[in-house]
GUKE-783894 format. One line per 8 residues: number of its first residue (from 1); for each residue x, y, z of C-alpha. Coordinates in nm, 4 decimals, always signed. Layout:
<rs>
NUM	X Y Z ~ ...
</rs>
This chain:
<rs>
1	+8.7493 +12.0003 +9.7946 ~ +8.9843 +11.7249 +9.9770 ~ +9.3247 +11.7569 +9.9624 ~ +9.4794 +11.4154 +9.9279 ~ +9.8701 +11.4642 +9.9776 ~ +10.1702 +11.7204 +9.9646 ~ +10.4932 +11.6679 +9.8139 ~ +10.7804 +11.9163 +9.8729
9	+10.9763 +11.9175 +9.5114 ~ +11.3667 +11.9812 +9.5585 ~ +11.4765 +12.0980 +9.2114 ~ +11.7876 +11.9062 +9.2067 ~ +12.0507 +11.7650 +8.9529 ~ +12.1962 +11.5104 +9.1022 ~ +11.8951 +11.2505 +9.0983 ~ +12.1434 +10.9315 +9.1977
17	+12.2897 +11.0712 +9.4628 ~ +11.9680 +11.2216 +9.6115 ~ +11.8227 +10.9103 +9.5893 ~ +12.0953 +10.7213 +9.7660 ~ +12.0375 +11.0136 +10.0344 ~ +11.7359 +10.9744 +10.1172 ~ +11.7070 +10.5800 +10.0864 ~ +11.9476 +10.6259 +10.4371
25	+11.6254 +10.7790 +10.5955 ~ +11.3676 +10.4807 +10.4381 ~ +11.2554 +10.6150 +10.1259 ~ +11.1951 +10.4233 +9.8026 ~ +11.1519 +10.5186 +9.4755 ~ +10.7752 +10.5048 +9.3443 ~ +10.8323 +10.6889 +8.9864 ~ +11.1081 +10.8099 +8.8343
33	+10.9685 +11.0342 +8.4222 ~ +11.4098 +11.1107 +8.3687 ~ +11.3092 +11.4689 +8.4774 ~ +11.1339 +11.4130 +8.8028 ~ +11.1828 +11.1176 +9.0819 ~ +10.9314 +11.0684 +9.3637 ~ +11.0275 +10.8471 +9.6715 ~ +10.7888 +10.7362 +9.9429
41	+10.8127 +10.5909 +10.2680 ~ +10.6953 +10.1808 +10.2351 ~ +10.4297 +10.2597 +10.5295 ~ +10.3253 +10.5422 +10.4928 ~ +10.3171 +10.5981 +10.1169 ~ +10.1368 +10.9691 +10.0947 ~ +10.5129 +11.1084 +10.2973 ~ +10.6310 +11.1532 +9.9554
49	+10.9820 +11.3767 +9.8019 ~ +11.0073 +11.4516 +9.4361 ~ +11.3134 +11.5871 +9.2629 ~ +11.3332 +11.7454 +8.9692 ~ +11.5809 +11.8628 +8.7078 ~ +11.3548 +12.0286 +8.5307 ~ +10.9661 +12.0431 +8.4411 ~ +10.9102 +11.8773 +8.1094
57	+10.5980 +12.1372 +8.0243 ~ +10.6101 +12.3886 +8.2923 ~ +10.8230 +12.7227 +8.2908 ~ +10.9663 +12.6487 +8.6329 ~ +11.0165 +12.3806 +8.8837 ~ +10.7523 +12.3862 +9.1639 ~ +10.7958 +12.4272 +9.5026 ~ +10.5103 +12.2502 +9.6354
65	+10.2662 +11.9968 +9.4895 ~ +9.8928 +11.9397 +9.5980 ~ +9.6427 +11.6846 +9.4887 ~ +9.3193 +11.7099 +9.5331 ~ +9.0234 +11.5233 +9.4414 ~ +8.8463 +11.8132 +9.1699 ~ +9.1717 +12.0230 +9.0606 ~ +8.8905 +12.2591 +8.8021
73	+8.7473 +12.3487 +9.1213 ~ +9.0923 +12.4434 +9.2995 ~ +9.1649 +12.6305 +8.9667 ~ +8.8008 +12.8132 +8.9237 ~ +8.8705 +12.9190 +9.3218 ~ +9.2502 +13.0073 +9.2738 ~ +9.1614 +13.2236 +8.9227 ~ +8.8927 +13.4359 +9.0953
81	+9.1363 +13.5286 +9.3259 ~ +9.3468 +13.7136 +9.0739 ~ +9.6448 +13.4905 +9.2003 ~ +9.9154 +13.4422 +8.9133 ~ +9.8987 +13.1502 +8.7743 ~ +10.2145 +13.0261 +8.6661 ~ +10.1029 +12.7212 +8.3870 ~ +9.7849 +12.6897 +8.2921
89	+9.5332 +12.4230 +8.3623 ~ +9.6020 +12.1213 +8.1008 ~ +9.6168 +11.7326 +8.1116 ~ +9.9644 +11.6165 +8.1222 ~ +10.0878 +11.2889 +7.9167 ~ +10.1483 +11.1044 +8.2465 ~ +9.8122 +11.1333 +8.3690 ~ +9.7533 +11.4126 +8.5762
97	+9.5383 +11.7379 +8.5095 ~ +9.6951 +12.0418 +8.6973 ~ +9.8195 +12.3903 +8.7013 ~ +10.1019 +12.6431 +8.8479 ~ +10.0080 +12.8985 +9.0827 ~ +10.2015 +13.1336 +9.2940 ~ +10.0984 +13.1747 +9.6852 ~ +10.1209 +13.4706 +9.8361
105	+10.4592 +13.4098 +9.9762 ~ +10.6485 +13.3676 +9.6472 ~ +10.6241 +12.9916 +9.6354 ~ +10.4924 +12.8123 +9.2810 ~ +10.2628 +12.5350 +9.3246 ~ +10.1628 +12.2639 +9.1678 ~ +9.7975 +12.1941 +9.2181 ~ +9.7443 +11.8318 +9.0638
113	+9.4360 +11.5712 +9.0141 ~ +9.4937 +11.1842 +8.8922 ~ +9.3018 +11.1187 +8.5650
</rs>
């Protein structure tokens, strides 16, 4: 399995602001759903932020999100661990297949594939 980025997601509502924020330090938006808003550095566009207000079909805001290239394999592997997961495996409206899982530490994460 390759791992293709990591995003830290800042549950935040104040999306304008944060943007604003972080556009001091070179960011740019690259998507913006209303509930979640990634930014991205113009160079180097896998250093990625998201904020999010909510998550439109999860139970929770993620702490973490990680795509990698076969997410049913990262699920099959994370499942026969016994680790909680947090949202099931499913293919999302805006394209991605993923799932919730918490690590051992506590933290939810968002394990994600493009479709």
């Amino acid at each position: 399995m390759v791992v293709r980025r990591v995003v830290p997601n800042i549950s935040s509502d104040a999306a304008q602001e944060t943007r604003a924020f972080y556009g001091l330090l070179g960011f740019e938006e690259v998507m913006d759903l209303g509930w979640i808003t990634t930014l991205a550095s113009p160079s180097q566009p896998a250093a990625q932020v998201s904020f999010m207000a909510y998550d439109k079909t999860a139970p929770v805001v993620p702490d973490m999100s990680v795509e990698v290239d076969d997410v049913d394999a990262a699920y099959a592997a994370v499942r026969e661990t016994g680790a909680e997961i947090v949202h099931p495996l499913q293919d999302e409206e805006w394209g991605v297949r993923r799932f919730f899982v918490r690590d051992p530490n506590g933290r939810v994460v968002n394990v994600l594939g493009h479709r």
